[in-house]
N, C-alpha and C positions, 0 to 999 in steps of 0.2 A: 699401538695397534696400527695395521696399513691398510689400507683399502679391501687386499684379498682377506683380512681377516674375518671370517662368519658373524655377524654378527644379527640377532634381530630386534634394535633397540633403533627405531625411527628414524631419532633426530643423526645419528652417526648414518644410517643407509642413505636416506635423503638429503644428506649434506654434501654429498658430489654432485655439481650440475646437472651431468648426464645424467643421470638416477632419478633427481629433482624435476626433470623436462619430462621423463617416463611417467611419472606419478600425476604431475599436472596436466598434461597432453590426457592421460586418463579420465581424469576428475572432471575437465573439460570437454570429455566425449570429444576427444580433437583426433585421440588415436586408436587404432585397432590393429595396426599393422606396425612392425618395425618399419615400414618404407612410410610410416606417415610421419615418424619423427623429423624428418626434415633436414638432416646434419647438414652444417656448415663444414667451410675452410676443408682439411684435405676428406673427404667423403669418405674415400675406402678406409685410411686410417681412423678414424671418429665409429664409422659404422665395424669394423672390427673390433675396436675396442669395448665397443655396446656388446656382440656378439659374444667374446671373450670373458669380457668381464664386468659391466654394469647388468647387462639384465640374467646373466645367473645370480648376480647378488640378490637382486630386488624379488626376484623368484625365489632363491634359498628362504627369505626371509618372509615368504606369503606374500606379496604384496603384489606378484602379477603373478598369473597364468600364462606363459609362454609355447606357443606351438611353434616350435622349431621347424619342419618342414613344410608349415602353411606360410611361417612370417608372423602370423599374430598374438598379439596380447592381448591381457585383459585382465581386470583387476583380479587379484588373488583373495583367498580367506580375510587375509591383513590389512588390505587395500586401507582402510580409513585410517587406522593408526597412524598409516605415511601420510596419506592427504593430508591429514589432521594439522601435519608440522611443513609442508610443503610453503607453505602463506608467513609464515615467522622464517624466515630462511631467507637472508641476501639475496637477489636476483645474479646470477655468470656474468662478466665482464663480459662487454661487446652490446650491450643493451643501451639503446641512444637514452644521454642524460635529456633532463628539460631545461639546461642552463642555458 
């Protein structure tokens, strides 16, 4: 299975960073807008990639409500299932260790 494949089983959606940051930016009332996610490193390429392909997965799959021409999100039908598994999930490389 790859990325673009449909899928609405949690732990496979929420297991891409970007997906993973969408879900808990929610859960943590941190996001309501795509411009709150925050992207790092190259922006347009990162925020394209969200546009293109993580948050129509996370939307196919209920888990957010997306308004394409406002910018905003919001959790979908499915919302908890993901949260659910967002906290069991490795943190994305780039996150300062405590070593």
């Amino acid at each position: 299975m790859t990325l673009d494949t449909p899928t609405t089983d949690p732990t496979v959606v929420v297991a891409v960073p970007e997906r993973r940051r969408v879900v808990a930016g929610l859960a943590d009332e941190a996001v309501e807008t795509v411009a709150d996610l925050r992207v790092r490193g190259r922006a347009e390429e990162i925020a394209a990639e969200l546009r293109e392909t993580h948050l129509p997965a996370l939307e196919a799959a209920g888990y957010i409500e997306w308004d394409r021409e406002a910018g905003t999100i919001e959790p979908g039908p499915n919302f908890e299932e993901a949260a659910a598994h967002v906290d069991d999930l490795p943190m994305p490389d780039g996150e300062p260790s405590d070593d």
